[in-house]
mmCIF file of the N, C-alpha and C atoms, coordinates in Angstrom:
data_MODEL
# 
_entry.id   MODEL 
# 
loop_
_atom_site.group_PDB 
_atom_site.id 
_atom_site.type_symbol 
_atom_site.label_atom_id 
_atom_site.label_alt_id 
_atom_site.label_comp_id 
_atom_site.label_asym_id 
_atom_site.label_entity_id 
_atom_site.label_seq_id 
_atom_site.pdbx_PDB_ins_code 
_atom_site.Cartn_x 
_atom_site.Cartn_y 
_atom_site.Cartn_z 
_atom_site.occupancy 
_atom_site.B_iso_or_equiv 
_atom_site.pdbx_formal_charge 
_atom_site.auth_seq_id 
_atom_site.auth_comp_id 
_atom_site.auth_asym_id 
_atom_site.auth_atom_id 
_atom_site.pdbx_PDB_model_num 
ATOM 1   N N  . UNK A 1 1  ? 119.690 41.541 140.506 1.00 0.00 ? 1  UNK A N  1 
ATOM 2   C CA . UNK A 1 1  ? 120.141 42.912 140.530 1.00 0.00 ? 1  UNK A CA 1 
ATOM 3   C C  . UNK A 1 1  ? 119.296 43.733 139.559 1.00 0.00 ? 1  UNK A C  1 
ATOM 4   N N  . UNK A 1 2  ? 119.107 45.179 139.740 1.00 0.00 ? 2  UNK A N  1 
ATOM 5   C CA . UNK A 1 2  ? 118.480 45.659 139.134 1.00 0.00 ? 2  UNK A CA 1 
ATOM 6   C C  . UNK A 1 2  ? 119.158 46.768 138.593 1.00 0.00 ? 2  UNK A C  1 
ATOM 7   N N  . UNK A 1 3  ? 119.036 47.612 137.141 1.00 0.00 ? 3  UNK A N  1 
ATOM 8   C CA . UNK A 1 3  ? 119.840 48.418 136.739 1.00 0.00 ? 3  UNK A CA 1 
ATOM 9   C C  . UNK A 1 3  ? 118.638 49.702 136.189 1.00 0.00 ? 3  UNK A C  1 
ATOM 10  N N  . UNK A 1 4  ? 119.091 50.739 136.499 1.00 0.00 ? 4  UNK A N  1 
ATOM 11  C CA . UNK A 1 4  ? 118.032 51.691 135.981 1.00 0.00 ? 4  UNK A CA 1 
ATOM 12  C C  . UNK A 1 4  ? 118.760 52.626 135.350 1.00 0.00 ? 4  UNK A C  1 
ATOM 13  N N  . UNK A 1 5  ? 119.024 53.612 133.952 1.00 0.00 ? 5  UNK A N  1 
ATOM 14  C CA . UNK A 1 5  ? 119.944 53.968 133.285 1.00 0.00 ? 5  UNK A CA 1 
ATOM 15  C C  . UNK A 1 5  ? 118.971 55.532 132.987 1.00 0.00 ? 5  UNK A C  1 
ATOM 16  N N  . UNK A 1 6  ? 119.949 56.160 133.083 1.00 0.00 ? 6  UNK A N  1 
ATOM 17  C CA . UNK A 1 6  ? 119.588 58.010 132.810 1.00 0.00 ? 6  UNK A CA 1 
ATOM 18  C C  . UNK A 1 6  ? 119.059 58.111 131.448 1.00 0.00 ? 6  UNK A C  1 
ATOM 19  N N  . UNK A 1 7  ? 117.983 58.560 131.037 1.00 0.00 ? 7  UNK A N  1 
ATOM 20  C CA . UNK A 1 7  ? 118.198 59.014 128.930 1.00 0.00 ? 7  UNK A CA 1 
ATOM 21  C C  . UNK A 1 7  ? 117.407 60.792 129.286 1.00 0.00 ? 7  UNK A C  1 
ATOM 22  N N  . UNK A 1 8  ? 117.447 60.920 128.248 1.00 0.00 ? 8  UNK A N  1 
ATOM 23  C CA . UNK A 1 8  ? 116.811 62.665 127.666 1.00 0.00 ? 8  UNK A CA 1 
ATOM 24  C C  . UNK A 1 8  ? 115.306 62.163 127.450 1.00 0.00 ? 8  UNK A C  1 
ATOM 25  N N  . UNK A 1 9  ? 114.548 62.486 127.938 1.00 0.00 ? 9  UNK A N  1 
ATOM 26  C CA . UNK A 1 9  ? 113.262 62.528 127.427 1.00 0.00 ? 9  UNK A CA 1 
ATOM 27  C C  . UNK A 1 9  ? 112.966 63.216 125.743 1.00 0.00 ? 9  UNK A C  1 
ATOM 28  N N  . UNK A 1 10 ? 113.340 62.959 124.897 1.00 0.00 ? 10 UNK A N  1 
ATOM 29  C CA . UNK A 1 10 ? 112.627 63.089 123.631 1.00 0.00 ? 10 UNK A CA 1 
ATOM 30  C C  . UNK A 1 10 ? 111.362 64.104 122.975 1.00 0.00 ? 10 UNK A C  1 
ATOM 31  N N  . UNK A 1 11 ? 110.182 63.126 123.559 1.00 0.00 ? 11 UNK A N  1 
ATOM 32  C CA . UNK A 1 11 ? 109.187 63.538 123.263 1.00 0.00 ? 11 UNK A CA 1 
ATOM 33  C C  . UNK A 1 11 ? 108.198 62.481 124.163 1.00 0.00 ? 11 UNK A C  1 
ATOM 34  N N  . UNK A 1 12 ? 107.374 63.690 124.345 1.00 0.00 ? 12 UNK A N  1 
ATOM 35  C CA . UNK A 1 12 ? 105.837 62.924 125.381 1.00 0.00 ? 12 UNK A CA 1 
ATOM 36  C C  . UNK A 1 12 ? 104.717 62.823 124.436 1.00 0.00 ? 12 UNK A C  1 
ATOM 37  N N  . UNK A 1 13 ? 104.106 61.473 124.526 1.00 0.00 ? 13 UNK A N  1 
ATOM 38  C CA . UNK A 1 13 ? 102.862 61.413 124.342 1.00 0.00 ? 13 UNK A CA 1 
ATOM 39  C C  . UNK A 1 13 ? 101.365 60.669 125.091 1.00 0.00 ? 13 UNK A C  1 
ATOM 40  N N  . UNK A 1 14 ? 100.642 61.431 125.742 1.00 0.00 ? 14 UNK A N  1 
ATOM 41  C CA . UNK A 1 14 ? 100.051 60.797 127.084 1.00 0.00 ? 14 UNK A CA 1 
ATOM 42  C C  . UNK A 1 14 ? 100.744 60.722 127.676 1.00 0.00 ? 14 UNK A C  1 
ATOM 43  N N  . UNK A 1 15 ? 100.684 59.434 128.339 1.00 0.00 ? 15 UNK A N  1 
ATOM 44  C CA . UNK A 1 15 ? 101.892 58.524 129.846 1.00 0.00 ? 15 UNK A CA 1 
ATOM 45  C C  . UNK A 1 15 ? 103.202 58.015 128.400 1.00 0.00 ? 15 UNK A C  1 
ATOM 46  N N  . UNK A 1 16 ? 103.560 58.334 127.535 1.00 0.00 ? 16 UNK A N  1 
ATOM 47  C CA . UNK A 1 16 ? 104.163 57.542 127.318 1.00 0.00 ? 16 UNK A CA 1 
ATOM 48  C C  . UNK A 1 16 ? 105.976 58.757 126.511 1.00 0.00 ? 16 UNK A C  1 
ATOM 49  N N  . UNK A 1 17 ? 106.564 58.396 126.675 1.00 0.00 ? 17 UNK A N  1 
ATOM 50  C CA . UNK A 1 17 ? 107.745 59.234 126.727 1.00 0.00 ? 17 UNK A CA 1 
ATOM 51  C C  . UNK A 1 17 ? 108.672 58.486 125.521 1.00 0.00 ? 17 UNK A C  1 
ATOM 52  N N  . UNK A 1 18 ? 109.453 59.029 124.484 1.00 0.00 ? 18 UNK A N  1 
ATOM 53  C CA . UNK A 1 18 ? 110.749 58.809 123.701 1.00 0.00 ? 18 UNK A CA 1 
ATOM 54  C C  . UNK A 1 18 ? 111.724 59.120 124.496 1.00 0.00 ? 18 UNK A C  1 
ATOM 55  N N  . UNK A 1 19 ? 112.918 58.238 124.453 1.00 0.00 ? 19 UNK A N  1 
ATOM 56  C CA . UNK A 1 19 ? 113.923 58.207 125.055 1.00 0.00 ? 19 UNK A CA 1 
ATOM 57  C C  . UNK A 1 19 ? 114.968 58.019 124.454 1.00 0.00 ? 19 UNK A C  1 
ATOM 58  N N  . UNK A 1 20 ? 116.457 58.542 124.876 1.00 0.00 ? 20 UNK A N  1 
ATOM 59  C CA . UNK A 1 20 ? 117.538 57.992 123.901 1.00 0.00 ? 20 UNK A CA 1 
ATOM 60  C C  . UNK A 1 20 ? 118.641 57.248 125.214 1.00 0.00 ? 20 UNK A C  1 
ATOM 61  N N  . UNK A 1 21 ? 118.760 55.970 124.451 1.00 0.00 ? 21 UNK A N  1 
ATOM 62  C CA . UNK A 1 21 ? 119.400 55.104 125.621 1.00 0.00 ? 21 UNK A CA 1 
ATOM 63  C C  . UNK A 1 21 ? 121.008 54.807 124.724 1.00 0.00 ? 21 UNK A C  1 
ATOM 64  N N  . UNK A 1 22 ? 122.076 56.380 124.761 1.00 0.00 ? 22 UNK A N  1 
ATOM 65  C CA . UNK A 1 22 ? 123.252 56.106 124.016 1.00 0.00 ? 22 UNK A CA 1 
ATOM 66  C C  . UNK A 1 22 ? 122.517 55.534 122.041 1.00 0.00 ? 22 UNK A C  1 
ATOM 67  N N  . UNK A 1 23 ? 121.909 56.418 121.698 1.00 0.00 ? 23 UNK A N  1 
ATOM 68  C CA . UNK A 1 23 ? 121.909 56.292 120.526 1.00 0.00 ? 23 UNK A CA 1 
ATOM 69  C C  . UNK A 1 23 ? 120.769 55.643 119.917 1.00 0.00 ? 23 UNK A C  1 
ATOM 70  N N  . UNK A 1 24 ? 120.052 55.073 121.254 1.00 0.00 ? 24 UNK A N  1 
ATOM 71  C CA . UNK A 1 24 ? 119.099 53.720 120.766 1.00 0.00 ? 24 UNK A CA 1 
ATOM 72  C C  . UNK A 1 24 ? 117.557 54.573 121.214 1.00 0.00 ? 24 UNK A C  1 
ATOM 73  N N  . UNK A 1 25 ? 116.647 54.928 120.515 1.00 0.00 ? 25 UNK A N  1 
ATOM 74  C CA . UNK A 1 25 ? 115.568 55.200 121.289 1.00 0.00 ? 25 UNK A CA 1 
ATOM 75  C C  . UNK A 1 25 ? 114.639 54.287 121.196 1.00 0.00 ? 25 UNK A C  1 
ATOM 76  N N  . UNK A 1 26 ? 113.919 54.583 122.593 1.00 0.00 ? 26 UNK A N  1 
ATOM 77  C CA . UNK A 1 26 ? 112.842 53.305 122.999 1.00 0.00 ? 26 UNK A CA 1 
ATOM 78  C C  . UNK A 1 26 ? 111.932 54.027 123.470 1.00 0.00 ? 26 UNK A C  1 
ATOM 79  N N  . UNK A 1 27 ? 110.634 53.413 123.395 1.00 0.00 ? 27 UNK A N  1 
ATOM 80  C CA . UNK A 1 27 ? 109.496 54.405 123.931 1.00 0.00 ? 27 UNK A CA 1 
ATOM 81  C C  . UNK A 1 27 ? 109.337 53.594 125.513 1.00 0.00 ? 27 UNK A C  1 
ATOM 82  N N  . UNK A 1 28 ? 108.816 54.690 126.677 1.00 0.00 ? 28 UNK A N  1 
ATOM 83  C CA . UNK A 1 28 ? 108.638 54.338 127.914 1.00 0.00 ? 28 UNK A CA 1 
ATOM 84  C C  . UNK A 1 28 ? 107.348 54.844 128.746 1.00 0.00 ? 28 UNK A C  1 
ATOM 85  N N  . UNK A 1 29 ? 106.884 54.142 129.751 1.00 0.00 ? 29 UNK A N  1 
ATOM 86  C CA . UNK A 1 29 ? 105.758 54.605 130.135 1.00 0.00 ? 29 UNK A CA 1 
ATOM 87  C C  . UNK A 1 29 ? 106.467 55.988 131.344 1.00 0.00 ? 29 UNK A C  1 
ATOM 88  N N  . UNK A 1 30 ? 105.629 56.676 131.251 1.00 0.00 ? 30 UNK A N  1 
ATOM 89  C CA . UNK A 1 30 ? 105.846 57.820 132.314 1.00 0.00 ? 30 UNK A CA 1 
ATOM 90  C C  . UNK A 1 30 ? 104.842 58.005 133.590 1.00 0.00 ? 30 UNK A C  1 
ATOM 91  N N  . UNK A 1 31 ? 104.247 56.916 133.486 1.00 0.00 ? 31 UNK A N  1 
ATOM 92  C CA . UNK A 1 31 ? 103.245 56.826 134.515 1.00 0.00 ? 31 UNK A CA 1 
ATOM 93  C C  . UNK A 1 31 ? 103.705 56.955 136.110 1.00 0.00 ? 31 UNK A C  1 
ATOM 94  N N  . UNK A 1 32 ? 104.722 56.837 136.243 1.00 0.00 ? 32 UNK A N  1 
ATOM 95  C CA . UNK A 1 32 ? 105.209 57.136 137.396 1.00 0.00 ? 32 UNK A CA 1 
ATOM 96  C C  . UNK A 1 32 ? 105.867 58.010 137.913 1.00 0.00 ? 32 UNK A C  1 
ATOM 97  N N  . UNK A 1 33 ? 105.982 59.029 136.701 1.00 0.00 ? 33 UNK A N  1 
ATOM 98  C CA . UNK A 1 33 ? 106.931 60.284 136.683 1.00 0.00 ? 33 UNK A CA 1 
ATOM 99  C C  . UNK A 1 33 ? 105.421 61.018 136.018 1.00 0.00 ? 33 UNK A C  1 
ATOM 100 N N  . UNK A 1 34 ? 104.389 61.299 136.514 1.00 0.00 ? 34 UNK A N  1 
ATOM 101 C CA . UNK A 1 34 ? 103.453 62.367 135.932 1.00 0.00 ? 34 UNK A CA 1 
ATOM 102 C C  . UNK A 1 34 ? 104.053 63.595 135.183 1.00 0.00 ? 34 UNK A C  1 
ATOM 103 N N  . UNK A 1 35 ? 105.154 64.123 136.177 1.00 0.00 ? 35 UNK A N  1 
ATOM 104 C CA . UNK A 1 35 ? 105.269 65.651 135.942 1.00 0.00 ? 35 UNK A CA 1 
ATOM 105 C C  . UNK A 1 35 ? 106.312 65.818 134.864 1.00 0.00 ? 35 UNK A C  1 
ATOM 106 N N  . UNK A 1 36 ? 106.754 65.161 134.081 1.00 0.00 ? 36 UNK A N  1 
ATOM 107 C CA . UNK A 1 36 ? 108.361 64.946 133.484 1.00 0.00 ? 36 UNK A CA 1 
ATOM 108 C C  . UNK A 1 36 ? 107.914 65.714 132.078 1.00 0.00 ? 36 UNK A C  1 
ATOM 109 N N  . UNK A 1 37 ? 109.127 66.509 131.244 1.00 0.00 ? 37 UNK A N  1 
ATOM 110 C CA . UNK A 1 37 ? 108.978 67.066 130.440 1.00 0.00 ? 37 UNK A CA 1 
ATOM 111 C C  . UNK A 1 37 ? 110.094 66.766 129.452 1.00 0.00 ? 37 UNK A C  1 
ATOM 112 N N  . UNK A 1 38 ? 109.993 67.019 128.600 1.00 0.00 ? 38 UNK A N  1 
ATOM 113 C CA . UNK A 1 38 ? 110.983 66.863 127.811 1.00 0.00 ? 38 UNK A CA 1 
ATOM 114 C C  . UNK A 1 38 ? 112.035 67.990 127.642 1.00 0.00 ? 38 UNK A C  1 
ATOM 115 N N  . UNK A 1 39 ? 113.232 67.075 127.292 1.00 0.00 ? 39 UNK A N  1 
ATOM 116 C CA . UNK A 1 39 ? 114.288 67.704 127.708 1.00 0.00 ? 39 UNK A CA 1 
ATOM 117 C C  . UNK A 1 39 ? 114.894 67.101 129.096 1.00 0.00 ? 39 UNK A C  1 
ATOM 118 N N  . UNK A 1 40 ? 114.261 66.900 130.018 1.00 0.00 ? 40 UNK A N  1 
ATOM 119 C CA . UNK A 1 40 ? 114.709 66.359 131.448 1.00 0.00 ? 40 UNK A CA 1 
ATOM 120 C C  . UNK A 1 40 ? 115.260 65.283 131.056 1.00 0.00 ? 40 UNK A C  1 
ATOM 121 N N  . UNK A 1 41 ? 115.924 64.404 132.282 1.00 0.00 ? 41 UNK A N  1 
ATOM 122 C CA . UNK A 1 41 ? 116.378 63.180 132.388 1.00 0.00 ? 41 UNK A CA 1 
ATOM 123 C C  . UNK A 1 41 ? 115.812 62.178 133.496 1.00 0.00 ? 41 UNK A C  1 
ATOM 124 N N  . UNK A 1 42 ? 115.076 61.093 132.951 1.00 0.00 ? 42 UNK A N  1 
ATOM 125 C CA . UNK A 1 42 ? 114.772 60.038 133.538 1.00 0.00 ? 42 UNK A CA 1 
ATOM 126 C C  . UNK A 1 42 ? 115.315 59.198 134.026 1.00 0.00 ? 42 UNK A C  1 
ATOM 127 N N  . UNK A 1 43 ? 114.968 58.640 135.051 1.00 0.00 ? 43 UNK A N  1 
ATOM 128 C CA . UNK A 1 43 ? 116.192 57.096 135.248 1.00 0.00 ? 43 UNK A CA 1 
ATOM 129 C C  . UNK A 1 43 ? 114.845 56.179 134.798 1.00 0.00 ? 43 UNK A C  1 
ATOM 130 N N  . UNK A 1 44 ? 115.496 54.878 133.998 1.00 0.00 ? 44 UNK A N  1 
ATOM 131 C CA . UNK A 1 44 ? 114.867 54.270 133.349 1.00 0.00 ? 44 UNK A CA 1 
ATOM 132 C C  . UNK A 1 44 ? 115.014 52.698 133.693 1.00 0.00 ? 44 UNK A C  1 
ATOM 133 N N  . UNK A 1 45 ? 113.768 51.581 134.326 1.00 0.00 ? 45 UNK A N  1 
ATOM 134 C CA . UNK A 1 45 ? 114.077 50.446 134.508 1.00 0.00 ? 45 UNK A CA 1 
ATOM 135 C C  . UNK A 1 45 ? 112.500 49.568 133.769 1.00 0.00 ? 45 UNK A C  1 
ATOM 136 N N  . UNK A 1 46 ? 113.474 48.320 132.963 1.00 0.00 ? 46 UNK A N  1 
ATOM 137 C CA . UNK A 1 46 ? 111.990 47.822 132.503 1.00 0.00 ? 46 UNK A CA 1 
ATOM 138 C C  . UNK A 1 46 ? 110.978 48.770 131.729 1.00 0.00 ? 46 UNK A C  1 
ATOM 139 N N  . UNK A 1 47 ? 111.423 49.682 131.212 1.00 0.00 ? 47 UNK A N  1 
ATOM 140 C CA . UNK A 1 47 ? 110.241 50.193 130.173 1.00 0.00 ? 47 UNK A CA 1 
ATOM 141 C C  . UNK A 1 47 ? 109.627 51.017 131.104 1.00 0.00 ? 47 UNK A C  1 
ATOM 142 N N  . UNK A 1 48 ? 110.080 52.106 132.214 1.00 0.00 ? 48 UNK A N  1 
ATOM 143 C CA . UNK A 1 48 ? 109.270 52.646 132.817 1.00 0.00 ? 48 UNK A CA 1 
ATOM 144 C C  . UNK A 1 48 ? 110.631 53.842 133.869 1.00 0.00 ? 48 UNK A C  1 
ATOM 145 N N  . UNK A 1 49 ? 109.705 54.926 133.161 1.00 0.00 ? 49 UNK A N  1 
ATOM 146 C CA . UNK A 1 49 ? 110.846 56.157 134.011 1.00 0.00 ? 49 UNK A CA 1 
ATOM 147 C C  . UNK A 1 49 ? 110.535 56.215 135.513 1.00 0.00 ? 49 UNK A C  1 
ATOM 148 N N  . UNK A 1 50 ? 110.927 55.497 136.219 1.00 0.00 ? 50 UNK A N  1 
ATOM 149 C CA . UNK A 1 50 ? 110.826 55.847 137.462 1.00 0.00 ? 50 UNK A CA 1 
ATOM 150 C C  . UNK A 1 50 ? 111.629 56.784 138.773 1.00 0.00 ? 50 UNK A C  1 
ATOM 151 N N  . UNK A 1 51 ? 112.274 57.785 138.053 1.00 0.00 ? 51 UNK A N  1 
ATOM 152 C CA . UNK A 1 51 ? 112.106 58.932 138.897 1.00 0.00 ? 51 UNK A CA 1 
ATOM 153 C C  . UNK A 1 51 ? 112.659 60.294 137.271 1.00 0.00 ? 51 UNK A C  1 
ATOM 154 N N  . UNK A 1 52 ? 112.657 61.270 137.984 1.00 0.00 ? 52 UNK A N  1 
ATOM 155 C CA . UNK A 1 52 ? 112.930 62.480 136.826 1.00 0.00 ? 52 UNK A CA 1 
ATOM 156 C C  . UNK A 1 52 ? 114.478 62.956 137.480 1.00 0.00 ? 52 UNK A C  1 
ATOM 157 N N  . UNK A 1 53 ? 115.529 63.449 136.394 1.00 0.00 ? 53 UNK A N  1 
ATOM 158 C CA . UNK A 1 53 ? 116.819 63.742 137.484 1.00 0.00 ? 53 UNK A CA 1 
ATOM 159 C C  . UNK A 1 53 ? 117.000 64.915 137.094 1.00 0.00 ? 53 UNK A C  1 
ATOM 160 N N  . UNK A 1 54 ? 117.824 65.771 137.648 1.00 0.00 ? 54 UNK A N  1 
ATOM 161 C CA . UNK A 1 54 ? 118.724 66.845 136.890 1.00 0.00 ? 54 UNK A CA 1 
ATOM 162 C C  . UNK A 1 54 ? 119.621 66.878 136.234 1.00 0.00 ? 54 UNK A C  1 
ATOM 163 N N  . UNK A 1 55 ? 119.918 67.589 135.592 1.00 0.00 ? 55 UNK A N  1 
ATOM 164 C CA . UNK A 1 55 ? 121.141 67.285 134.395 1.00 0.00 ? 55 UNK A CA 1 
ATOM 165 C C  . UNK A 1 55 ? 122.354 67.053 135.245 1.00 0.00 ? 55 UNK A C  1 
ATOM 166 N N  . UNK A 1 56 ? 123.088 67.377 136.297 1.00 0.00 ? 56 UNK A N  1 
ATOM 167 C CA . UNK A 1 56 ? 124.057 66.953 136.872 1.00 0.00 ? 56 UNK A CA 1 
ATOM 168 C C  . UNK A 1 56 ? 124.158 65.594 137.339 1.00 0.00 ? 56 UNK A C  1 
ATOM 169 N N  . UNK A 1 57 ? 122.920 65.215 138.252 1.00 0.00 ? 57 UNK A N  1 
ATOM 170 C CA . UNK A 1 57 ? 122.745 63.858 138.400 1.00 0.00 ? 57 UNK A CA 1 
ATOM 171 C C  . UNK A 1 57 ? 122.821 62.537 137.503 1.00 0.00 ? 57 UNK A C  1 
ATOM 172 N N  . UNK A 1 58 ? 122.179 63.376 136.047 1.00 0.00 ? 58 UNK A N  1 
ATOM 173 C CA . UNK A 1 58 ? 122.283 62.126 135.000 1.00 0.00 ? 58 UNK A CA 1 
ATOM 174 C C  . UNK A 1 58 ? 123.731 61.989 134.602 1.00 0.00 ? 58 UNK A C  1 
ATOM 175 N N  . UNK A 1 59 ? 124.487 63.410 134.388 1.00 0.00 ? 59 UNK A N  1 
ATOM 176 C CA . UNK A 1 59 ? 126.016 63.306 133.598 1.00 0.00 ? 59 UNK A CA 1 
ATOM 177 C C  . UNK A 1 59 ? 126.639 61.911 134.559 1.00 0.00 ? 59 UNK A C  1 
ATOM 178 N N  . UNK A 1 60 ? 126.545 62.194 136.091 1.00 0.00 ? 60 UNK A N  1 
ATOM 179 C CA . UNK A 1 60 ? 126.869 60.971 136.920 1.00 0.00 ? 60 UNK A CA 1 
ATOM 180 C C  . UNK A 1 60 ? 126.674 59.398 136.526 1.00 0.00 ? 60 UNK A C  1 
ATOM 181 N N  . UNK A 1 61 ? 125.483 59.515 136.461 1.00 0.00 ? 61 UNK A N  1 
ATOM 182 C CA . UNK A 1 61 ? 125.325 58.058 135.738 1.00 0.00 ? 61 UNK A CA 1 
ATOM 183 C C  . UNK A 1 61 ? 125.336 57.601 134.387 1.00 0.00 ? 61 UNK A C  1 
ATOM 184 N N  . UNK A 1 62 ? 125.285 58.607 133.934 1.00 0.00 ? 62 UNK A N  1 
ATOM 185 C CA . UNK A 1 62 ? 126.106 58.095 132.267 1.00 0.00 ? 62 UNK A CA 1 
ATOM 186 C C  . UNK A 1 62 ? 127.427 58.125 132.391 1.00 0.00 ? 62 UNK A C  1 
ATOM 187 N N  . UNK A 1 63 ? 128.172 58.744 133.431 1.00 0.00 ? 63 UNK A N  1 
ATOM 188 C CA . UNK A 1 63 ? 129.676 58.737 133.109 1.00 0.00 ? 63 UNK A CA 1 
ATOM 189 C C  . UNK A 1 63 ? 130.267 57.152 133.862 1.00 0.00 ? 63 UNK A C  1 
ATOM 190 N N  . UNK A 1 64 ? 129.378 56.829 134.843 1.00 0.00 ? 64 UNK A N  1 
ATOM 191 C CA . UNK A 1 64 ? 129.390 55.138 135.163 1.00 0.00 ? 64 UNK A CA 1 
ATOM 192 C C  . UNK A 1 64 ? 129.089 54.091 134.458 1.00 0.00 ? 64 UNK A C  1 
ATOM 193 N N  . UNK A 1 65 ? 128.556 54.826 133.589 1.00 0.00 ? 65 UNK A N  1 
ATOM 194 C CA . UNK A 1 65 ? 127.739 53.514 132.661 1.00 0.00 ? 65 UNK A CA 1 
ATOM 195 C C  . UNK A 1 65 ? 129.054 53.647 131.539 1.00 0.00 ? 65 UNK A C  1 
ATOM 196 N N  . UNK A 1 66 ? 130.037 54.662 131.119 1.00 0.00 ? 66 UNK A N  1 
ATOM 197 C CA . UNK A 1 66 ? 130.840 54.990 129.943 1.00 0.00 ? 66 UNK A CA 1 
ATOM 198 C C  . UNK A 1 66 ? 132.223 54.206 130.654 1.00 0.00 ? 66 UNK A C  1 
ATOM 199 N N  . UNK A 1 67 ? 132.312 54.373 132.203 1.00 0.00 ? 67 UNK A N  1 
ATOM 200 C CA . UNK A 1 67 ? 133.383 53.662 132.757 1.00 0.00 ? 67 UNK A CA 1 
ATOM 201 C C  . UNK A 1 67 ? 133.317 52.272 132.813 1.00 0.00 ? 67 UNK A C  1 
ATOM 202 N N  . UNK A 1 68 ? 131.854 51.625 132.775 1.00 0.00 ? 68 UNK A N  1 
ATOM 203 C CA . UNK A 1 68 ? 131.819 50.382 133.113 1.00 0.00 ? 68 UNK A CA 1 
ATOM 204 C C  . UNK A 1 68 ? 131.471 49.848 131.577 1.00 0.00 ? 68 UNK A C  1 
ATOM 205 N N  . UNK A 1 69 ? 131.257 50.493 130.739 1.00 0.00 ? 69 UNK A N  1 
ATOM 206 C CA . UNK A 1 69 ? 131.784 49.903 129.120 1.00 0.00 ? 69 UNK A CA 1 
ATOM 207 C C  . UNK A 1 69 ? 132.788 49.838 128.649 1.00 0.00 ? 69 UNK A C  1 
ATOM 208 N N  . UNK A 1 70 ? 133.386 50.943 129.115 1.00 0.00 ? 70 UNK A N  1 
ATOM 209 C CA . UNK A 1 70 ? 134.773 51.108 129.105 1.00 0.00 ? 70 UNK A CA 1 
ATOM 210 C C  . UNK A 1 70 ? 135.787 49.537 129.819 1.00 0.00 ? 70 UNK A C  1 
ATOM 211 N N  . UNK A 1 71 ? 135.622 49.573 130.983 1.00 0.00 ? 71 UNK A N  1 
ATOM 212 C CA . UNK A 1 71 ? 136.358 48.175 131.524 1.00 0.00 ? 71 UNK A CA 1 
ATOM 213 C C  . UNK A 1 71 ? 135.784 47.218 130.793 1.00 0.00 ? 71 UNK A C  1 
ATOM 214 N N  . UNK A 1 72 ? 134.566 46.602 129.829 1.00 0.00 ? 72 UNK A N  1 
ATOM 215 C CA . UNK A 1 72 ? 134.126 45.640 129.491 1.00 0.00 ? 72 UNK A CA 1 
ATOM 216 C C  . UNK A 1 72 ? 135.104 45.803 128.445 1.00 0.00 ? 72 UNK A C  1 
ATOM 217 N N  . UNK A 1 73 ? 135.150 46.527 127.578 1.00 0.00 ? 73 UNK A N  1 
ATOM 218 C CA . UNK A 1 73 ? 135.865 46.863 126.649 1.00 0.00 ? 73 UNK A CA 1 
ATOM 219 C C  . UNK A 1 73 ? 137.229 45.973 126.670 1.00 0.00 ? 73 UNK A C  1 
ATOM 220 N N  . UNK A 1 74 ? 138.029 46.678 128.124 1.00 0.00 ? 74 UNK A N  1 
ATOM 221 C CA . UNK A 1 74 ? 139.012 45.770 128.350 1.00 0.00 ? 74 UNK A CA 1 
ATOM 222 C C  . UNK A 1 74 ? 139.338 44.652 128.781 1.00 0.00 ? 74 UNK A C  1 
ATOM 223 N N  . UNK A 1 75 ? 138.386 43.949 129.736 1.00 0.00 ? 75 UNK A N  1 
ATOM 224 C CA . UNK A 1 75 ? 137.791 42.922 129.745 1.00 0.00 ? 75 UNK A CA 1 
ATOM 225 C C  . UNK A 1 75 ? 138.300 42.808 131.359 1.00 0.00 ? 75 UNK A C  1 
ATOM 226 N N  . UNK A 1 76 ? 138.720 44.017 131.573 1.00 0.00 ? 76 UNK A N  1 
ATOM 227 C CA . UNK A 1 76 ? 138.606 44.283 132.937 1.00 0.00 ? 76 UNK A CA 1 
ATOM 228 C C  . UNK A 1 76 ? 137.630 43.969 134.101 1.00 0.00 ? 76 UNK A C  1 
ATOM 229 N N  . UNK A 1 77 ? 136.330 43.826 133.620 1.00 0.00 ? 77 UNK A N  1 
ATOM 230 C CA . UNK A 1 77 ? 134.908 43.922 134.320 1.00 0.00 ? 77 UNK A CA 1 
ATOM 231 C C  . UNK A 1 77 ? 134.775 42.611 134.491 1.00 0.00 ? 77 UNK A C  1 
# 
């Protein structure tokens, strides 16, 4: 299975992008997202933004990712 997770783009440098993954930042290649700016939202798999989203689209998948920590939490999952 594969999981690809929304962050804020940070800061660009070359192909390579800052990200905040819930608190944690990691640097990522942007080589596949040429046009991405900061401020936007990436979906992120393996160290590599592979597509750019809109801010509505990302709230979506962070609010899945907050539900499905959430059930781990309870041990629901």
């Amino acid at each position: 299975m594969c999981l690809a997770v929304p962050a804020p783009i940070l800061s660009i440098e070359g192909a390579r992008g800052l990200i905040d993954l819930d608190g944690v930042r990691r640097e990522v290649s942007l080589l596949l997202c040429p046009g991405a700016r900061v401020g936007q939202y990436a979906l992120v798999h393996a160290g590599f933004a592979i597509s750019v989203l809109d801010e509505e689209e990302a709230a979506k998948g962070l609010e899945a990712f907050a539900e499905y920590r959430r059930l781990m939490e309870e041990g629901a999952a």
